[in-house]
C-alpha positions in Angstrom: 0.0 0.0 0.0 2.6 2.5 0.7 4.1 2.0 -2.9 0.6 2.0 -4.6 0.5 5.8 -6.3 -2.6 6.9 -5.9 -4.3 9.1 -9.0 -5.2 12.9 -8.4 -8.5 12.9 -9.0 -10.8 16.0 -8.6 -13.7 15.3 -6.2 -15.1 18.4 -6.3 -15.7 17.8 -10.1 -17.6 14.9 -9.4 -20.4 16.6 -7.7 -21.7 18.7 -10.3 -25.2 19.0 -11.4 -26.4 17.8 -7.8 -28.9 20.5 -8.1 -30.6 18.1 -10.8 -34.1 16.8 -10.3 -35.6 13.5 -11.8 -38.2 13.3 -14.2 -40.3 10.4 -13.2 -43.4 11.0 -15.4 -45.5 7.9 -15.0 -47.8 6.6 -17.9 -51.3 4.8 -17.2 -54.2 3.6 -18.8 -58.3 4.1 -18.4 -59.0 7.2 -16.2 -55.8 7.9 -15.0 -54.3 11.3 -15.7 -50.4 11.7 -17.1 -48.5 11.9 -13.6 -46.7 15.8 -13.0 -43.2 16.3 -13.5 -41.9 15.5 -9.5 -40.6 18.1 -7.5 -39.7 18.9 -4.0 -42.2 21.1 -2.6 -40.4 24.6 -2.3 -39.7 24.1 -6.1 -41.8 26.1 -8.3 -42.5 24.6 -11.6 -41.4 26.4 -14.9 -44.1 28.5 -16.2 -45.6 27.2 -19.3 -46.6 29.2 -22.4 -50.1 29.4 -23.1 -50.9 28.4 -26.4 -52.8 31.2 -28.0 -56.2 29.7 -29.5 -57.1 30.2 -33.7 -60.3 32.3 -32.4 -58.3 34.3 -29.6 -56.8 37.9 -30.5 -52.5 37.4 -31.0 -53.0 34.6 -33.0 -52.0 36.4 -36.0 -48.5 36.7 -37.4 -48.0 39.8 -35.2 -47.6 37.6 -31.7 -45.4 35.6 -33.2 -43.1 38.3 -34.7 -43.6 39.6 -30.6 -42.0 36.6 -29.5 -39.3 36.1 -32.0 -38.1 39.3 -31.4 -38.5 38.5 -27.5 -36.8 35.2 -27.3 -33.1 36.4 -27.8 -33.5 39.1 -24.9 -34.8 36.8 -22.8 -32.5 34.0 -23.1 -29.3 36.0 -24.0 -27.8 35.0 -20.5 -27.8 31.4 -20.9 -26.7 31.2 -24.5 -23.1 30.6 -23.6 -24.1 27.3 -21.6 -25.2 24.5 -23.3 -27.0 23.0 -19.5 -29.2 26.1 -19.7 -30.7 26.2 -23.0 -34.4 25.8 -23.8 -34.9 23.8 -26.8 -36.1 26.1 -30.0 -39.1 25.3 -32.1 -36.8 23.5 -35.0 -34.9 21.6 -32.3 -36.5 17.8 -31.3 -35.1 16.4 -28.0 -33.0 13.5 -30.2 -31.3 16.4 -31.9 -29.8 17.3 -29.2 -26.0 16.2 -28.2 -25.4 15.3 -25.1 -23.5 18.1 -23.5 -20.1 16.2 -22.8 -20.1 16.1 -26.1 -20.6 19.5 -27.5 -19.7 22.3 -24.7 -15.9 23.3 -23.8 -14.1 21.2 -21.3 -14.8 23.5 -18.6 -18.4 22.3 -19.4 -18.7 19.0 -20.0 -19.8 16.2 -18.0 -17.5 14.4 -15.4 -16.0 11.1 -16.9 -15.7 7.8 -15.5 -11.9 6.8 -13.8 -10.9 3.3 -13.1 -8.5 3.3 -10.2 -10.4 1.4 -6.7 -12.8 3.2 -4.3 -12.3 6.3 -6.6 -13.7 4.9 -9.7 -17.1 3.5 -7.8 -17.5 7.0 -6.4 -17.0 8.5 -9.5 -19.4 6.0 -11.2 -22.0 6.4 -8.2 -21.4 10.4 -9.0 -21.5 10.0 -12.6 -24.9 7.8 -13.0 -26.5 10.6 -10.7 -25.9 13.1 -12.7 -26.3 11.4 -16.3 -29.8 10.1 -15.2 -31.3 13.6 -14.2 -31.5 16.7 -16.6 -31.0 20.0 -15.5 -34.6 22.1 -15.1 -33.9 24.7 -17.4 -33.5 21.7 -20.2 -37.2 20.4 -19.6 -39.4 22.2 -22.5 -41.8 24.8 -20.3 -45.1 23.9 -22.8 -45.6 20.9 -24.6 -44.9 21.3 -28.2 -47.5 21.9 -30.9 -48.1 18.6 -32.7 -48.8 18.0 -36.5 -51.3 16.1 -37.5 -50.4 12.6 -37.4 -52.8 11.9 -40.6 -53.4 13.4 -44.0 -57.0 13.5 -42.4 -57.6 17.2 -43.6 -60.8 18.6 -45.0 -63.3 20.7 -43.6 -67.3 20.9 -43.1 -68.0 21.8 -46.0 -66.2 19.4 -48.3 -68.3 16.9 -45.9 -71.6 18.8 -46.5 -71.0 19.0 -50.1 -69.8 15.4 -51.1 -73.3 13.8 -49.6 -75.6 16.1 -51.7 -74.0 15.2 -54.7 -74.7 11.8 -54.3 -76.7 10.2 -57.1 -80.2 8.3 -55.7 -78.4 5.5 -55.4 -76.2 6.3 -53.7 -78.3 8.1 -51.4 -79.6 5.0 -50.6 -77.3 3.3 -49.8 -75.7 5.5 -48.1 -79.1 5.9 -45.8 -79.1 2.1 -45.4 -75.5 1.6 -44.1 -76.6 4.4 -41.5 -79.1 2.3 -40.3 -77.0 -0.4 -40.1 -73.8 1.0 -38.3 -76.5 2.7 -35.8 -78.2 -0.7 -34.9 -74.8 -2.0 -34.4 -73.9 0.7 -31.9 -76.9 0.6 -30.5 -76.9 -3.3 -29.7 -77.6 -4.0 -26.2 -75.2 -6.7 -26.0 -72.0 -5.4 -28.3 -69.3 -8.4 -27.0 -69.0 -9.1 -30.9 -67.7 -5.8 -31.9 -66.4 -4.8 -28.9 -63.0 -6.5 -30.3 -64.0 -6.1 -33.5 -60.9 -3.7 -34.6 -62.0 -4.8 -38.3 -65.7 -3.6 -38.0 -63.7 0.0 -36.4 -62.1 0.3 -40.0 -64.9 -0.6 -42.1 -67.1 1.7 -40.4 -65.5 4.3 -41.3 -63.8 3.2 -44.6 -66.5 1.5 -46.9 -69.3 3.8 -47.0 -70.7 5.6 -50.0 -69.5 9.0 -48.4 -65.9 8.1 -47.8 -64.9 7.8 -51.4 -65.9 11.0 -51.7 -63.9 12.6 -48.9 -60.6 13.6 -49.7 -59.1 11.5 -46.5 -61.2 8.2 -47.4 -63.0 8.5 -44.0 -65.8 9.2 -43.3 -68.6 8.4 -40.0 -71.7 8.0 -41.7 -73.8 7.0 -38.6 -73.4 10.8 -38.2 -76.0 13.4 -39.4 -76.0 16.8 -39.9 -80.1 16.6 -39.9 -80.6 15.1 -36.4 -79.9 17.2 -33.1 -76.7 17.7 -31.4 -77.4 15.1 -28.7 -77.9 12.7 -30.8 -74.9 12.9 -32.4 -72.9 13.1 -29.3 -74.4 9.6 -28.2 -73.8 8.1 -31.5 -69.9 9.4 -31.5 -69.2 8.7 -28.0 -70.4 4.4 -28.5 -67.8 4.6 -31.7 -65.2 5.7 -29.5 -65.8 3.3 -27.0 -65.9 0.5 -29.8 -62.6 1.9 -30.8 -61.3 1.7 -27.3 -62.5 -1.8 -26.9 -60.9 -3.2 -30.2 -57.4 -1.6 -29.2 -56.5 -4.6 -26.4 -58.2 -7.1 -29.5 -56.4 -5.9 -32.7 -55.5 -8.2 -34.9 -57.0 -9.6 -38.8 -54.6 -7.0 -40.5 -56.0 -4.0 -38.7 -53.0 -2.1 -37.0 -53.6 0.5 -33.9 -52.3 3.1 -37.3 -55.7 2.9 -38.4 -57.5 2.8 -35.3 -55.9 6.1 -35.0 -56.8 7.3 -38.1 -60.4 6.7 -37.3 -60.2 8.0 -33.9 -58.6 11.2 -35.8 -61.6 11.7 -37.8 -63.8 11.4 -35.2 -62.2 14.1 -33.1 -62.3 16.0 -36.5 -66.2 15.4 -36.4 -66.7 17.1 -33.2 -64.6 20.3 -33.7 -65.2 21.0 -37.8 -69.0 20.2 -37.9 -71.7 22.1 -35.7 -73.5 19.1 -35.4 -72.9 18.7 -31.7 -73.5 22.4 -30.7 -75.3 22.5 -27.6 -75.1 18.9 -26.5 -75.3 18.4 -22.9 -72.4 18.8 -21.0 -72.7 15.2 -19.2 -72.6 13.7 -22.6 -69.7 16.0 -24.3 -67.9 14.6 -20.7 -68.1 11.1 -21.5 -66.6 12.2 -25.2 -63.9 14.1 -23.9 -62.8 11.3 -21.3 -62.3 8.9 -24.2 -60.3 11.4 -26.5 -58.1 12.7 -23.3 -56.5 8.6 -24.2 -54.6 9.9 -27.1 -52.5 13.5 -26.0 -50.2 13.1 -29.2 -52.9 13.0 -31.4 -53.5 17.3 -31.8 -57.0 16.4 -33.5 -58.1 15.0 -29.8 -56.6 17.7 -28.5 -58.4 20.4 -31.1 -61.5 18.5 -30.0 -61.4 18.8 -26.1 -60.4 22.4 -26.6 -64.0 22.6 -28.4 -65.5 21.0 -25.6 -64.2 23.3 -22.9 -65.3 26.4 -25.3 -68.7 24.6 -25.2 -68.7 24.8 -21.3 -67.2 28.2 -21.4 -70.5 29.3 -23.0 -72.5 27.3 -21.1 -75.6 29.5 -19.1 -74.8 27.7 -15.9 -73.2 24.3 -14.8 -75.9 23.4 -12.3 -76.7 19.9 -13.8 -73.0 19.1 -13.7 -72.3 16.7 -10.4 -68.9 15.3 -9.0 -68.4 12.6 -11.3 -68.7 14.4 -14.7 -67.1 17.3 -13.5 -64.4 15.4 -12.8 -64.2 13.7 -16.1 -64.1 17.4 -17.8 -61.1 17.8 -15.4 -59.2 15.4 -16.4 -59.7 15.5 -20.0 -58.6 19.1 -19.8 -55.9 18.6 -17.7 -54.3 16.4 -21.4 -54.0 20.2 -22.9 -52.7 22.1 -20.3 -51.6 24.5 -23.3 -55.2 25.9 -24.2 -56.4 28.8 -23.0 -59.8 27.6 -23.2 -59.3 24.3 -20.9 -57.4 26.8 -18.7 -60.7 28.9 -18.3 -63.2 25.8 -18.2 -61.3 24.0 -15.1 -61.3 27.5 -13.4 -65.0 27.7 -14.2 -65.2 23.9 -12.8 -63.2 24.9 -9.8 -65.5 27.7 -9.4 -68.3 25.6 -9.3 -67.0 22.9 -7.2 -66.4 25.7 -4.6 -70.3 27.2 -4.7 -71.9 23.5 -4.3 -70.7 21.6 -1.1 -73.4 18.7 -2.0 -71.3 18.2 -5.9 -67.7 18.0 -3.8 -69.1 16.2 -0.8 -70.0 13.5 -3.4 -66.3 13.1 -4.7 -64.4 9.8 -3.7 -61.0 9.3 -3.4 -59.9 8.5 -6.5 -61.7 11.3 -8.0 -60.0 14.2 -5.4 -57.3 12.7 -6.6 -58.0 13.3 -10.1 -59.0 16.9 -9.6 -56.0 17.9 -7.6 -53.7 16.8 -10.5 -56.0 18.5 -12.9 -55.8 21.8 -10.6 -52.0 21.5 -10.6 -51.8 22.2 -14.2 -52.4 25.5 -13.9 -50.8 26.6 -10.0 -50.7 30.2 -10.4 -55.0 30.2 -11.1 -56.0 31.7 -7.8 -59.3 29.8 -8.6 -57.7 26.5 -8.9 -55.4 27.2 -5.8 -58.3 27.8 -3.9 -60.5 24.9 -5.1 -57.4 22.5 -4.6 -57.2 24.0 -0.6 -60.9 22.6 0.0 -59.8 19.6 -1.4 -56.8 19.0 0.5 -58.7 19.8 4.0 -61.4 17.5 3.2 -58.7 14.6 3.0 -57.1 16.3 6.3 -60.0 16.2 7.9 -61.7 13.2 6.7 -60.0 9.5 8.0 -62.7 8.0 6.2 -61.9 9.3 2.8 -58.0 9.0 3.7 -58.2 4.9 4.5 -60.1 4.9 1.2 -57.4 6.2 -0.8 -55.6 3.6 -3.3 -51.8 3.7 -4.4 -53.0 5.6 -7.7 -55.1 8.2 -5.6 -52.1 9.2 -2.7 -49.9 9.4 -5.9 -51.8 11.6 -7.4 -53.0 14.1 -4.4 -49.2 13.7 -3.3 -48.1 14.9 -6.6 -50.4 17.3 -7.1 -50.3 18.8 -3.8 
């Protein structure tokens, strides 16, 4: 031991980046909303840019030439260190080189020695820091997705394409409605529950979707019958849809279930067909479409939904349980103004009626705190998510009622 030369290794390089928190952003299926980012409770989360809505004023060319010529100002300080930078609007996270890689040496990351108790400390110290990112790397707002479809075409084109349908087609056309209704409508559906084929055809092989631009088309759908209708017919599609997805199979891929989950959502926010549906119903749609947040039709579509509640007269009719479902949905686009000023009208409402948030369970206080967190700095959210946290403080019924999935999500969110 006294011969053995012993390496001068820096220590104090080793303990950069200890400041790093994880990202332990957990994924679930049904109900379940996408868990928040976790951090320590003095931490304040970084604010998030609003997306500006197509029918809000600054959506013009004019806001974005405001923030372009913002952006440099703002960041100008952190341009010389590759650990602070916020990703631009051309960057995508796997375009990004790691910063070892990249920055000056006085930069980069520490590197891994092989010389005794020194090397496992520096690997200990080195896996810390490669497995966290730095805060100021995380993207504030959740980039604005492209379609993931050529699914484009517009009300018209739909409006247009069935009254230039021969007689014959007409017909037929009015008979496969029929027939795709009574198959929605079957009070036992175990056939096409897993049908991921029937999904497709639905959509694909009627006499409207060869003449639709995108080759889809719902024809179970009606611009002639009233908003509520409509809503019930789209919402037991989306449910078949959900159903086939854990039965896929017969050449039919989840791509296509996609696609016809796409064109549904399309449905709902193009046509005015389901203008003034009820709330409770438009709920049960919204839930469904809050399953797919990388698909920005779904996401155009629950925006709709939370302009519809926006313009509601009154929410009176709204109890826990659908309120909750609105809350969650909107909670999958945290960008949109809109959802931002529906789940502050919820949380509003939730407030005035003691008998609606009396009737919550567990799992759905749960569900409304983490929709509430979305948007901390709402004072009506802040206060709504209060009343919520003393009834579990001051409830040991509701407490001992709580599953794993429901602490996570109050803990989270609180």
């Amino acid at each position: 031991m006294a011969g053995m030369r012993i390496p001068n290794v820096n220590l104090n390089a080793l303990s950069i980046n200890r400041s790093f928190s994880e990202e332990d952003q957990l994924k679930r299926t049904g109900d379940q909303p996408e868990a928040s980012t976790g951090t320590s409770c003095n931490e304040r989360q970084p604010a998030k840019r609003r997306r500006v809505e197509q029918d809000e004023p600054g959506a013009g060319g004019r806001a974005r030439d405001r923030d372009a010529r913002q952006q440099p100002a703002i960041h100008a300080h952190l341009r010389n260190d590759i650990t602070d930078r916020h990703p631009t609007k051309s960057e995508r996270p796997h375009d990004r080189a790691p910063a070892d890689v990249s920055a000056s040496s006085s930069h980069r990351r520490p590197q891994r020695t092989t010389h005794g108790w020194e090397a496992r400390l520096a690997e200990h110290t080195f896996d810390r820091a490669a497995g966290k990112r730095p805060r100021e790397e995380r993207e504030p707002y959740r980039q604005p997705k492209r379609p993931m479809h050529d699914l484009e075409w517009t009300a018209a084109d739909l409006h247009r394409a069935e009254h230039q349908l021969d007689p014959a087609a007409k017909e037929q056309l009015q008979e496969q409605r029929e027939q795709y209704r009574k198959w929605l409508s079957a009070p036992s559906r175990e056939a096409q529950n897993h049908n991921a084929r029937l999904c497709v055809s639905v959509a694909k092989k009627n006499a409207l979707a060869c003449h639709i631009g995108c080759g889809l088309a719902l024809p179970f759908l009606d611009e002639n019958v009233n908003a509520q209708t409509n809503a019930q017919w789209l919402d037991k599609y989306l449910l078949m849809i959900a159903n086939a997805r854990r039965a896929t199979g017969a050449g039919v891929t989840h791509s296509e279930l996609n696609r016809c989950t796409e064109v549904a959502a399309q449905y709902l926010c193009k046509t005015k067909w389901f203008d003034g549906a009820s709330l409770t119903q438009l709920a049960h749609v919204g839930n469904k479409l809050s399953k797919h947040p990388n698909q920005q039709a779904c996401m155009d579509a629950i925006a709709w939904i939370a302009g519809q509640l926006n313009q509601a007269d009154g929410l009176s009719g709204l109890d826990g349980l659908h309120s909750v479902l609105l809350l969650n949905a909107f909670a999958k686009n945290f960008n949109s103004g809109r959802c931002e000023r529906a789940v502050a009208r919820l949380a509003r409402h939730l407030q005035r009626n003691h008998s609606t948030r009396s009737s919550l369970d567990p799992q759905n206080i749960g569900l409304a705190l983490n929709a509430f967190s979305k948007w901390p700095d709402n004072p009506d959210c802040q206060s709504t998510a209060s009343l919520l946290a003393d009834m579990l403080a001051s409830n040991r019924r509701l407490r001992h009622a709580m599953d794993r999935q429901s602490v996570a999500n109050a803990l989270n969110a609180l």
